[in-house]
KETORPA-817523 format. One line per field, with one value per atom (N, C-alpha, C): atom name; residue in one letter; y, z, x. Coordinates in steps of 0.05 Angstrom, whole numbers. Each point is the difference from the previous one (the first is absolute). Layout:
atome	[CA  ...]
residu	[a  ...]
Y	[Y  ...]
Z	[Z  ...]
X	[X  ...]
This chain:
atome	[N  CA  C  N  CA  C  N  CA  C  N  CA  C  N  CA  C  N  CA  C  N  CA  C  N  CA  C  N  CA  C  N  CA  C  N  CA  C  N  CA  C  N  CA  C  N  CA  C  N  CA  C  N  CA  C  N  CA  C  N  CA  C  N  CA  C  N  CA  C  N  CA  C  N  CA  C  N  CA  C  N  CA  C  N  CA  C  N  CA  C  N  CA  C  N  CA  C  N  CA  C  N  CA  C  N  CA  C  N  CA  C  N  CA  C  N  CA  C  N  CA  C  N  CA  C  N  CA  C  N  CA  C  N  CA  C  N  CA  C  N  CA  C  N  CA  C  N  CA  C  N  CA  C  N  CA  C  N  CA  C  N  CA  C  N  CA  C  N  CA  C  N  CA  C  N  CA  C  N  CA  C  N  CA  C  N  CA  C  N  CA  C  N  CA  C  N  CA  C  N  CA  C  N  CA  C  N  CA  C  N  CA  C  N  CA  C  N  CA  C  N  CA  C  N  CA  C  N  CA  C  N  CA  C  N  CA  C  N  CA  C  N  CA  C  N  CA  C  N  CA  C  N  CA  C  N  CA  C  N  CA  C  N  CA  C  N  CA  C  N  CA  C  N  CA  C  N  CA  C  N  CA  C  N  CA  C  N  CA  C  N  CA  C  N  CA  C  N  CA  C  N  CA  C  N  CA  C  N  CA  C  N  CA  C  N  CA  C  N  CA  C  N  CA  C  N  CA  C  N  CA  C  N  CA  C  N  CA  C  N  CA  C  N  CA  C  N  CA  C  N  CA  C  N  CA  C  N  CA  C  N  CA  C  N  CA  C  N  CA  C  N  CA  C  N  CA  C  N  CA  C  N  CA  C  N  CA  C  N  CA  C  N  CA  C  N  CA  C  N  CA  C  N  CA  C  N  CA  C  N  CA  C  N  CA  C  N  CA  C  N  CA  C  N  CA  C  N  CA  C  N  CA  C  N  CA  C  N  CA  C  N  CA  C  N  CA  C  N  CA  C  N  CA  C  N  CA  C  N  CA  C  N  CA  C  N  CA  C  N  CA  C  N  CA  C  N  CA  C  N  CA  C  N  CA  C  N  CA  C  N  CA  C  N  CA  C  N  CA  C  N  CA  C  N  CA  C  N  CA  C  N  CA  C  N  CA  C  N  CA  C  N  CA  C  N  CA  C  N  CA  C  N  CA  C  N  CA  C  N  CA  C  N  CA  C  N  CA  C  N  CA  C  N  CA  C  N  CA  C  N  CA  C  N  CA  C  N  CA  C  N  CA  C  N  CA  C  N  CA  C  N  CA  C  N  CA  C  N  CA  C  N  CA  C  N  CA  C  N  CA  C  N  CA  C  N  CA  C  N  CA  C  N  CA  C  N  CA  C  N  CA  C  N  CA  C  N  CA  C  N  CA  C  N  CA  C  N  CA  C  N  CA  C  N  CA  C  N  CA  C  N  CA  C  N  CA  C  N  CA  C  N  CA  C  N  CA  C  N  CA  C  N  CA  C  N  CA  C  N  CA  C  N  CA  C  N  CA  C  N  CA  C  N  CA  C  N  CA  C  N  CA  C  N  CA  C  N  CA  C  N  CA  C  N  CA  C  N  CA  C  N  CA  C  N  CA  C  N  CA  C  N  CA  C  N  CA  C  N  CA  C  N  CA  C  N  CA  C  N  CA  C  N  CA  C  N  CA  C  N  CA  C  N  CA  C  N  CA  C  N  CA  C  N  CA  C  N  CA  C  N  CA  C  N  CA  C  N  CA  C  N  CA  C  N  CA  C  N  CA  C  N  CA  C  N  CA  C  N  CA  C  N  CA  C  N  CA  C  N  CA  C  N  CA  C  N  CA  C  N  CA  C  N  CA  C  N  CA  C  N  CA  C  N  CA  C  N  CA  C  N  CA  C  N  CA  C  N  CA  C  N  CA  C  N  CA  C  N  CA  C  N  CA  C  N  CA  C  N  CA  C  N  CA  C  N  CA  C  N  CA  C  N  CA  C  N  CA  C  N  CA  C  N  CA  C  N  CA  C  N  CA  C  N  CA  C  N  CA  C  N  CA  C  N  CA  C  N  CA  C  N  CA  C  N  CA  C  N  CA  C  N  CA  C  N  CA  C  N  CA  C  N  CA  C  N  CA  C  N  CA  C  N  CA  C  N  CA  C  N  CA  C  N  CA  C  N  CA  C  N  CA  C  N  CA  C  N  CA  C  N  CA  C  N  CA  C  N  CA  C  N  CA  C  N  CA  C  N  CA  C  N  CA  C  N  CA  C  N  CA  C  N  CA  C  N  CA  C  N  CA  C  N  CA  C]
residu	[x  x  x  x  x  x  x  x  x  x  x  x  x  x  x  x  x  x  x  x  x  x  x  x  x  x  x  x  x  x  x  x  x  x  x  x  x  x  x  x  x  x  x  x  x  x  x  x  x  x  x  x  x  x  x  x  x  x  x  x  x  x  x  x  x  x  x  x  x  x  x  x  x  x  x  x  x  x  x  x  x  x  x  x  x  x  x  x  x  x  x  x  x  x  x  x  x  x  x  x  x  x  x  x  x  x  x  x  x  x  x  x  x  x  x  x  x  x  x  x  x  x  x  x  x  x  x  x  x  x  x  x  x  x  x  x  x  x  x  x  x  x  x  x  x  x  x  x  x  x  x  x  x  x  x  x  x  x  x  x  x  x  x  x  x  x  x  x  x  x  x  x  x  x  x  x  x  x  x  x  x  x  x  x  x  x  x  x  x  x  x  x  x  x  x  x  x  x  x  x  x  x  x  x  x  x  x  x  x  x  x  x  x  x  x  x  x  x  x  x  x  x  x  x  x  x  x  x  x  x  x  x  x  x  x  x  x  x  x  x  x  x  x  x  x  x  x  x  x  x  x  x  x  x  x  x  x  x  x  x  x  x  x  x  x  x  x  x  x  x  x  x  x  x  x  x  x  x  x  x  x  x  x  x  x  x  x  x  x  x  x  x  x  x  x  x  x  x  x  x  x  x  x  x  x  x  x  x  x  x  x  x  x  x  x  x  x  x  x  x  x  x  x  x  x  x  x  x  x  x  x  x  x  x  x  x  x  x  x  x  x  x  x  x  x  x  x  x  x  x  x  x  x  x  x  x  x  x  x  x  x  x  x  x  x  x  x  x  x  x  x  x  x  x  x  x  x  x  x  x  x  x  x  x  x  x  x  x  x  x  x  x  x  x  x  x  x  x  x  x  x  x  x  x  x  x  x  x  x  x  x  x  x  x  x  x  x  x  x  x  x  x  x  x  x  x  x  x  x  x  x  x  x  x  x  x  x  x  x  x  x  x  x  x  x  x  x  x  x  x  x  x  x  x  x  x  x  x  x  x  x  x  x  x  x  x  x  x  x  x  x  x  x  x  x  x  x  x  x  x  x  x  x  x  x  x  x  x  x  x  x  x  x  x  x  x  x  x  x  x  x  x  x  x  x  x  x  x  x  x  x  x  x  x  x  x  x  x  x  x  x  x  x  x  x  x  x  x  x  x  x  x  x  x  x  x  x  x  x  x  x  x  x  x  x  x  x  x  x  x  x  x  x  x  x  x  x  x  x  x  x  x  x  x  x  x  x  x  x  x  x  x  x  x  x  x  x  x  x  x  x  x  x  x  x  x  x  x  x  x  x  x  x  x  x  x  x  x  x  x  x  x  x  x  x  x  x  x  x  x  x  x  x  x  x  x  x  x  x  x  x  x  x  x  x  x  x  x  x  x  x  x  x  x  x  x  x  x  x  x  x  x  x  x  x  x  x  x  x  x  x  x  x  x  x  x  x  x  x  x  x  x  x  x  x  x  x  x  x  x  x  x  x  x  x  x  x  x  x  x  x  x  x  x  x  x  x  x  x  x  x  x  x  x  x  x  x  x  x  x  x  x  x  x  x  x  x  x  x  x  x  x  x  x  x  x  x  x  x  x  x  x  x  x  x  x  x  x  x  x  x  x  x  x  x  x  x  x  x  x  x  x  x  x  x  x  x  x  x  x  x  x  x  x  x  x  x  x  x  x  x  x  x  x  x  x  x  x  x  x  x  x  x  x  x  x  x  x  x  x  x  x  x  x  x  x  x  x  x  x  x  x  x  x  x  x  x  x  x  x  x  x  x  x  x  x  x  x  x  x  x  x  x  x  x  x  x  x  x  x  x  x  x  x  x  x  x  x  x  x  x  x  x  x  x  x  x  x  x  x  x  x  x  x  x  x  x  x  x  x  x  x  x  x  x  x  x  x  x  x  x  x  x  x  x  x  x  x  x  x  x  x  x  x  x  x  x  x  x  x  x  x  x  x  x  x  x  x]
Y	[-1070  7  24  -3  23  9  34  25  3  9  15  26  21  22  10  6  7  21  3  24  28  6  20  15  -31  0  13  -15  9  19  18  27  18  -6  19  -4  -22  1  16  -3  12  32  5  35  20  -22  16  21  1  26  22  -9  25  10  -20  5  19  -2  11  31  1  20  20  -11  20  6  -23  8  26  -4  16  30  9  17  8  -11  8  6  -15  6  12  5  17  -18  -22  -20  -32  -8  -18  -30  4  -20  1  13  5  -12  5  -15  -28  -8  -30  -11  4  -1  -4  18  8  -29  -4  -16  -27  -10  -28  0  18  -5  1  5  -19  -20  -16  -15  -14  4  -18  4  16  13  -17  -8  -13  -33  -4  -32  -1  21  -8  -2  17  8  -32  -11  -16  -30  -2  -13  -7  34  -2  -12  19  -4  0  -12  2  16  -17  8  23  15  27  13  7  17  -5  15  -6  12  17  12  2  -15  4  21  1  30  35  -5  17  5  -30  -1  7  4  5  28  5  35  8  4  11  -11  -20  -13  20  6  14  31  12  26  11  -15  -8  10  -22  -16  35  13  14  26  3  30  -13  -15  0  1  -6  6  22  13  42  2  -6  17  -2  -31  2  11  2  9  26  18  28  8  -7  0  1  -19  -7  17  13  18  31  1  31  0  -15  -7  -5  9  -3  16  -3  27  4  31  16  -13  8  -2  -21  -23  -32  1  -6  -8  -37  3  -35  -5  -35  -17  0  7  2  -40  0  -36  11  -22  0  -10  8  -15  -23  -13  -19  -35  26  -28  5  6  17  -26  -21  -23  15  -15  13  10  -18  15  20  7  24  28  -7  25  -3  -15  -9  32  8  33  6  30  16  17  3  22  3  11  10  -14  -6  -16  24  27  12  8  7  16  18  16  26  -1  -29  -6  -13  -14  -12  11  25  14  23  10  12  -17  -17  -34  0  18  -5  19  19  25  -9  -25  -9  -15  -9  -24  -15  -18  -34  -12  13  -15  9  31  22  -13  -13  -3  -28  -16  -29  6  18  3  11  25  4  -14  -21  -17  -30  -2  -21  9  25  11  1  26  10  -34  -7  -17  -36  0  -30  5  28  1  -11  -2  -15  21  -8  17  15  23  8  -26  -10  -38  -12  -3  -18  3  37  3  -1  15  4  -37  -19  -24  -8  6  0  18  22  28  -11  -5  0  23  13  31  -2  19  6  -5  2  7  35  19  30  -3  -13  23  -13  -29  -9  31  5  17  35  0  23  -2  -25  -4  6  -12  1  30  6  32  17  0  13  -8  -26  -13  8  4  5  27  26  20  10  -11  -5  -6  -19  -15  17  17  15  -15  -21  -19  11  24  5  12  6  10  33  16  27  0  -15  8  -17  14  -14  -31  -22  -14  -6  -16  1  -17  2  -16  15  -21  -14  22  4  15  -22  21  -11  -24  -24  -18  17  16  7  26  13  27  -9  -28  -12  -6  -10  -10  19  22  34  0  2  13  -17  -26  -12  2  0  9  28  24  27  -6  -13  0  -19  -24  -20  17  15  14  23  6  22  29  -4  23  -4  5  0  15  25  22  -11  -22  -13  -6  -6  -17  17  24  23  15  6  28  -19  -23  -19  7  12  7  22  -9  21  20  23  13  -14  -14  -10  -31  -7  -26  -19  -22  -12  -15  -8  -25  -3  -36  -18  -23  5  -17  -18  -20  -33  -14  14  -14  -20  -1  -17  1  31  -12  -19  -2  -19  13  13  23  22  19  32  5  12  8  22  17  19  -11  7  -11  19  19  12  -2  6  7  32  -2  33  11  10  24  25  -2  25  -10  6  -5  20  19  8  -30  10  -21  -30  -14  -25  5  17  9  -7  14  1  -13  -25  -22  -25  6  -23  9  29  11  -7  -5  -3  -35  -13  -31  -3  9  12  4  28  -1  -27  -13  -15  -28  -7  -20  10  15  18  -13  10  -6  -24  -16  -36  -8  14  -21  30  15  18  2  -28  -13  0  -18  -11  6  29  -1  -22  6  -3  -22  -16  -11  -4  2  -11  -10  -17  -30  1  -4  -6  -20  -13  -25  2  -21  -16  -1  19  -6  11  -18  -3  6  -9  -2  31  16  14  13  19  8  10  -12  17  1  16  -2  -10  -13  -10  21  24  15  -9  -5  -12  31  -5  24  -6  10  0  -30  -15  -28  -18  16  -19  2  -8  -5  11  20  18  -1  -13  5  16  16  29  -15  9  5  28  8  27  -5  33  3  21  0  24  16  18  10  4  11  3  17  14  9  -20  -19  -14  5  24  9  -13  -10  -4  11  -16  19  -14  -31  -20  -28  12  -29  -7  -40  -15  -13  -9  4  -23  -27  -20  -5  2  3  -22  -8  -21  -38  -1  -26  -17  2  -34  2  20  5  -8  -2  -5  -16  -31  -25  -13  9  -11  23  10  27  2  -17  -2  -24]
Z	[-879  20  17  19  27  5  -7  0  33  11  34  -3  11  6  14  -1  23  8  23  20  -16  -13  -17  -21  -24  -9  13  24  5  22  -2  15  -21  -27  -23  -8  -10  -5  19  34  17  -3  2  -2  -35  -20  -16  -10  12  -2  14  22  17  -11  -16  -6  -35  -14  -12  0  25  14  7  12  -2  -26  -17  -33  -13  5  -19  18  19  18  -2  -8  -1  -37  -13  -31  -21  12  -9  -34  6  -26  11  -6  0  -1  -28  -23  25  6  0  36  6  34  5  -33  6  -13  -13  -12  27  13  27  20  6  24  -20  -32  -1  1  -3  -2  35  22  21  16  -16  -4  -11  -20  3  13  8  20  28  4  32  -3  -36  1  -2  -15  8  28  24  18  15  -6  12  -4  -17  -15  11  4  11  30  13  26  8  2  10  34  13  34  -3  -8  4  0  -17  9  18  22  24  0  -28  -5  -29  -25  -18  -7  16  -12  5  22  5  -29  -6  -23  -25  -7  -19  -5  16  8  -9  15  3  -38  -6  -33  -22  15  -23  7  26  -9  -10  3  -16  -29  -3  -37  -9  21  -12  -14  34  -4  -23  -11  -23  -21  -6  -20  -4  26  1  -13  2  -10  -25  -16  -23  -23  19  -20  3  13  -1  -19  -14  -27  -28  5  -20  -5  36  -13  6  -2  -9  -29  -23  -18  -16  28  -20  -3  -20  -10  1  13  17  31  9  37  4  18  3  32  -3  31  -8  32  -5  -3  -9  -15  23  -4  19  -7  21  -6  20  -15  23  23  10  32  0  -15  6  -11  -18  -23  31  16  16  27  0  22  24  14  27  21  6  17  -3  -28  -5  5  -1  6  29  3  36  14  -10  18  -18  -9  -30  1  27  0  -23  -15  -21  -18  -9  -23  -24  5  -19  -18  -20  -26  6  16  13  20  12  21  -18  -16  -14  -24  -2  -20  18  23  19  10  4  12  -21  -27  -15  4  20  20  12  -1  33  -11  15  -11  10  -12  2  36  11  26  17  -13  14  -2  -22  -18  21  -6  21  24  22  21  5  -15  8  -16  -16  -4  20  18  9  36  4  20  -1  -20  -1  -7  -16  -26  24  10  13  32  5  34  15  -20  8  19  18  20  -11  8  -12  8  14  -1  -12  -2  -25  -29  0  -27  -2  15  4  1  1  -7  -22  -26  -21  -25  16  -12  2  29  11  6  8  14  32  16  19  7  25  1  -1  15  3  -35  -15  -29  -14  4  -9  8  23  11  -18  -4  -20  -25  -15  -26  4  22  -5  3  18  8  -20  -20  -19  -23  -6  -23  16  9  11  -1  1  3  -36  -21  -19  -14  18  -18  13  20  8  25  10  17  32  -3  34  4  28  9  -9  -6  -5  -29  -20  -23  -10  -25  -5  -19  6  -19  -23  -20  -23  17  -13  2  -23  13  -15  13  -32  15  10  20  3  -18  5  -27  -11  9  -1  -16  6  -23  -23  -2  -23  -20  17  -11  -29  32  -14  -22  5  -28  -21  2  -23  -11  6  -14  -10  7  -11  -15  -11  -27  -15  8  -22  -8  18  -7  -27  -5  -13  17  21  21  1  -14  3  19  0  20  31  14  17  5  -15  8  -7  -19  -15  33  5  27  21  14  22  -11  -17  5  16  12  27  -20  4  -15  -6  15  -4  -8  -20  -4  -16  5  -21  -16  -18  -10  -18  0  -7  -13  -35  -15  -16  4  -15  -24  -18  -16  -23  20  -15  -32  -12  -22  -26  11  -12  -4  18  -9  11  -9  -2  25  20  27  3  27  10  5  -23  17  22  15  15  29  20  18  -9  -2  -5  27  6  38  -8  11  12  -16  17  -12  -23  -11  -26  -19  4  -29  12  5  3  -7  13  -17  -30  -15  -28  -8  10  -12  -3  22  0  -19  -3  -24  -20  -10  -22  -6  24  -6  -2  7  -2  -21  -14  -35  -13  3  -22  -1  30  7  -16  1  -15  -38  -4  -27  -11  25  -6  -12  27  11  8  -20  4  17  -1  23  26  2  32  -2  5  5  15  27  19  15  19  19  31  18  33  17  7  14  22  17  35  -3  7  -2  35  12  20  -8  5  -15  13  19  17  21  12  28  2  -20  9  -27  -3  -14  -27  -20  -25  -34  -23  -9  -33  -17  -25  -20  -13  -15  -37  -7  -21  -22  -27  -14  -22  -20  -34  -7  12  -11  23  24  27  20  28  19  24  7  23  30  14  25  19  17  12  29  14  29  13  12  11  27  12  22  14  17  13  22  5  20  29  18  21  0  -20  -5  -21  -10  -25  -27  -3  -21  -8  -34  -12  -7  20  -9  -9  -21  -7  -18  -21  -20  -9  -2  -10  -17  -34  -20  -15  1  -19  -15  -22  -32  -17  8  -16  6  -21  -5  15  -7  19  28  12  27  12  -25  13  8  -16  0  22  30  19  8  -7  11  -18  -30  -13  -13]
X	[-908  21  -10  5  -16  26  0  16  -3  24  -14  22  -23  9  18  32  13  -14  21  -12  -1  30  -6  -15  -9  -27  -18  -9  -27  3  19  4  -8  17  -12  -25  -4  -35  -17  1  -14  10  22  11  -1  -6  3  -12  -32  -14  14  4  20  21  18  20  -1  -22  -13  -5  -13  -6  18  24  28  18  -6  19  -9  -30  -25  6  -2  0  38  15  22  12  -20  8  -19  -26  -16  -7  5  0  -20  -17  -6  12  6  15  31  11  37  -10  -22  -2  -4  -11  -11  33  16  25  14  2  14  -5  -30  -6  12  0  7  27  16  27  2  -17  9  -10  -19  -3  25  13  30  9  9  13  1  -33  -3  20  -8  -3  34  13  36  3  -8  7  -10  -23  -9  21  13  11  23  15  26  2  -31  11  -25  -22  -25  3  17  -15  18  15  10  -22  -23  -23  -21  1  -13  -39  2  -31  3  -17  -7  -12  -19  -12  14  19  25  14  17  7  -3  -20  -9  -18  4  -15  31  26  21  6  -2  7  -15  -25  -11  5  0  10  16  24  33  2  -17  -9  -17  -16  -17  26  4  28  17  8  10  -14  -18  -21  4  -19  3  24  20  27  -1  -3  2  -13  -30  -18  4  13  4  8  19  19  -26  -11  -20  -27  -9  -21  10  28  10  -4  5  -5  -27  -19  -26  -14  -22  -8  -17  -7  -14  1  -20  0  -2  9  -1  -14  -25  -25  5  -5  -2  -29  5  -11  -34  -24  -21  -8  -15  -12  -23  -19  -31  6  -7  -11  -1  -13  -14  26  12  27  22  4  17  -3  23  0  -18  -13  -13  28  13  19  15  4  8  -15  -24  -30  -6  18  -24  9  23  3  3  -19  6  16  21  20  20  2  25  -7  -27  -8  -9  -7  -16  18  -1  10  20  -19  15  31  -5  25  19  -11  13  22  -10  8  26  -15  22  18  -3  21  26  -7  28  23  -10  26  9  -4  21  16  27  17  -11  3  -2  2  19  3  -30  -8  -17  -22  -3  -30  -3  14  1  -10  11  2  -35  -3  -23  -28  5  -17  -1  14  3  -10  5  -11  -29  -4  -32  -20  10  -17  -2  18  6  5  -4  13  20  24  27  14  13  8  35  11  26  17  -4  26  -3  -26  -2  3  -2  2  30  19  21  18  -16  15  5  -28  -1  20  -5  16  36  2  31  12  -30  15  -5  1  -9  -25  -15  -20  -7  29  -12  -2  16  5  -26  -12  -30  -17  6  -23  3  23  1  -6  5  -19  -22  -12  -38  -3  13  -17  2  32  -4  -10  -3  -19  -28  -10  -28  -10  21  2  -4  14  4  -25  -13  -21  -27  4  -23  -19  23  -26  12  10  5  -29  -3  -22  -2  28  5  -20  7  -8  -29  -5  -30  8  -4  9  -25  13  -25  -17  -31  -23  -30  -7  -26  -23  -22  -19  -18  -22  -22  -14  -6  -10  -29  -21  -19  5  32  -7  16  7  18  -23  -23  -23  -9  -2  -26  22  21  26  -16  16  3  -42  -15  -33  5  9  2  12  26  16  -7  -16  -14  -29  -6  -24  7  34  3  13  0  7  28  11  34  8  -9  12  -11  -15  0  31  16  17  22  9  19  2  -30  0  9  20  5  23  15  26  15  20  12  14  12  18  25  7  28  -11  -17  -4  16  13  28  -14  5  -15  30  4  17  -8  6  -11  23  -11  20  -16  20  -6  21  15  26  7  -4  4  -13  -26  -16  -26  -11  -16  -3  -10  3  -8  22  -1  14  -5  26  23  20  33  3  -2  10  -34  14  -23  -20  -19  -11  -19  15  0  -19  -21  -17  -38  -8  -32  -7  0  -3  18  21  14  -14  -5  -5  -32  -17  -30  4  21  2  9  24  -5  -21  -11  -24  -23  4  -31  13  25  21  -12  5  -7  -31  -8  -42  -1  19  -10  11  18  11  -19  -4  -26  -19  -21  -22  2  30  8  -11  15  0  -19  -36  -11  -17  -14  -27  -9  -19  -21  12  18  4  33  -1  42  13  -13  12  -20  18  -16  21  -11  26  -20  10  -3  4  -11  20  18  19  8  14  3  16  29  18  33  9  24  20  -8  -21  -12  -16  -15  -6  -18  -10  -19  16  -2  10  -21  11  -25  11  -18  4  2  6  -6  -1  -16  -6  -4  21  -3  23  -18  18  15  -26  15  18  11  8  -10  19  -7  25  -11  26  -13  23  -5  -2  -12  7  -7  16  1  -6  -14  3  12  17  9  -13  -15  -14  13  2  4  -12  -4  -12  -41  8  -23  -17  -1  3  -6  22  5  29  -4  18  27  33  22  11  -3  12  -14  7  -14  26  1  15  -18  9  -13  14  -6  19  -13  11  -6  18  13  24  -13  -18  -8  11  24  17  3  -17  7  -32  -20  -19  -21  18  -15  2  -1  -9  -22  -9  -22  -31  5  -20  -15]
């Protein structure tokens, strides 16, 4: 028997990297985006069902279906990771497991955005992911939303303002790939303080470890204390594992440079955030196993 594709079908098959692309960028979750895009996927086939020619653009449809589907997500999962234990970073994935259309623009894909993206409400987080990330215009977002276009245009500026991406402020980024290089040889070579002396005074570092293994529950603020916990995880590595404490990896994760830190038996992900000088004012550090089987 020969199956044929309605129109809606093969709107989603063709959009669902995209649509991917906005779950993941709006839920800082992998798993809860691919959840998101199939529940509209029903979504298209009731609609198609009831009333096919009522929708005049499938791929309209289903853009506006999943940011919907996402902002409710956001809400509910709020409840759930007030409740969790220690600091909750989202879920990192390689590059490479990561649909192409979702990477085709790496805007608001890194750790760092991703992790600031959870200050905003839901309408905020939508708005300025659908602007920056997809170049949707305030009407368009504002059709989706069901606001205005002026009050679209006040989400973004203050979700942008928020997230550090106005032109006033420095937003996060990526060092040089060449002094990521030199780093990561000084600290496999043994030169730790290569990588301890790249902290700013005010350096944050935010570690996840859900409760499953031994992490910072709290953020720890200023470069001395974050020095001493990493010599803290240096001795206990040492303990493990004499020979070879430690090892970090470059890896490709979430469109941009991040590194494998291998020690005392696992596997922690670190992102760095550089500043203008590219000195370090920001490590994100996932340590909670179940967050990391798309990254290893």
């Amino acid at each position: 028997m020969t199956v044929v594709a309605t129109p809606a079908a093969r709107a989603w098959e063709s959009e669902r990297g995209r649509l991917i692309g906005i779950a993941y960028r709006m839920l800082g979750d992998l798993g809860h985006a691919e959840d998101v895009v199939s529940e509209v996927a029903l979504d298209a086939v009731k609609a198609e069902r009831a009333d096919a020619d009522a929708v005049r653009s499938w791929p309209a449809w289903l853009t506006t279906a999943c940011v919907r589907r996402s902002i409710d997500r956001v809400r509910s999962l709020a409840a759930v990771r007030e409740d969790y234990t220690g600091h909750w970073l989202p879920e990192p994935v390689a590059t490479a497991r990561l649909p192409e259309d979702a990477v085709a623009d790496r805007e608001l894909l890194s750790l760092a955005l991703l992790h600031l993206a959870e200050q905003l409400s839901p309408e905020a987080r939508a708005a300025v992911v659908l602007h920056r990330a997809y170049g949707m215009t305030a009407v368009e977002i504002g059709g989706i939303l069901q606001k205005s276009p002026a009050a679209v245009r006040q989400l973004i500026s203050r979700g942008e303002r928020r997230l550090r991406l106005d032109e006033r402020a420095p937003s996060p980024r990526a060092a040089d790939p060449r002094a990521l290089s030199a780093l990561v040889d000084a600290v496999q070579g043994g030169d730790l303080s290569a990588l301890l002396d790249l902290f700013t005074d005010d350096t944050i570092l935010w570690s996840d470890g859900g409760g499953v293994v031994a992490a910072a529950l709290n953020p720890i603020f200023g470069a001395e204390k974050v020095r001493r916990f990493y010599l803290g995880v240096l001795q206990k590595a040492a303990e493990h594992d004499p020979e070879r404490p430690f090892t970090i990896t470059p890896a490709d994760v979430n469109g941009g440079p991040g590194f494998l830190l291998a020690h005392s038996g696992r596997v922690d992900v670190l992102e760095f955030e550089f500043d203008g000088d590219g000195m370090i004012r920001g490590i994100r550090q996932v340590c909670n196993p179940h967050k990391l089987t798309r990254v290893l």
